[in-house]
Steps between C-alpha positions, in 0.01 A plus 500: 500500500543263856191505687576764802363395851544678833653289739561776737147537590360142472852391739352787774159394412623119615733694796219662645276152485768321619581768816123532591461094592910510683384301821331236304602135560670315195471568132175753632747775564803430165315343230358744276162308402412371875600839642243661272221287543585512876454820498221558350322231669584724777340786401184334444535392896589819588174654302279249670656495834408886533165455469524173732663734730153719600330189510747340763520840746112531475490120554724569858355815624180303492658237727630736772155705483311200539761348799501829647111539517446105627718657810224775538206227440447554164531328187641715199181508323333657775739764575516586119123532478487686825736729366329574178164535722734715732599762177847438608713484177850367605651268224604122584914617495430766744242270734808200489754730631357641779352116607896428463662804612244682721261199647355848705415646229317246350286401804366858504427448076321189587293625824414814250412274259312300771270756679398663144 
């Protein structure tokens, strides 16, 4: 008896490969081998990159806190330990947008901070 194989599922198995890495450049997104290790390769960057992702946004906020407080005479280690000192618990996401967004705000945080 002939060996029986199903090439209706291993041809969608291939389809599906071959429709996730469409956009591609050259024999990335219609050669069956490249395409798959292509894609795979980029789910290993896409696993990594969202955990480089929180380190990147924490890395920023830090940079607009710490340009924001220079404005108000402070550096960002200051205003972070004053704050602490202060018992005022706003997170670093919160404490970027209003030194963006709300520069106000912020200058009434930091002369909080400040006089506690």
């Amino acid at each position: 008896m002939p060996r029986s194989v199903n090439h209706v599922a291993s041809r969608a198995k291939r389809k599906k490969i071959l429709g996730l890495t469409r956009g591609y450049i050259g024999a990335r997104k219609n050669v069956w081998t490249v395409a798959k290790n292509t894609w795979e390769k980029g789910l290993t960057y896409a696993y990594r990159d969202r955990k480089n992702k929180k380190r990147n946004f924490r890395a920023l906020w830090i940079q607009r806190i710490n340009a924001a407080a220079r404005l108000e005479g402070m550096s960002y280690s200051k205003l972070m330990g004053s704050l602490h000192k202060a018992g005022i618990e706003i997170n670093r996401k919160v404490l970027a947008d209003l030194a963006m967004n709300h520069p106000e705000a912020f200058k009434a945080v930091v002369a909080k901070a400040k006089n506690a």
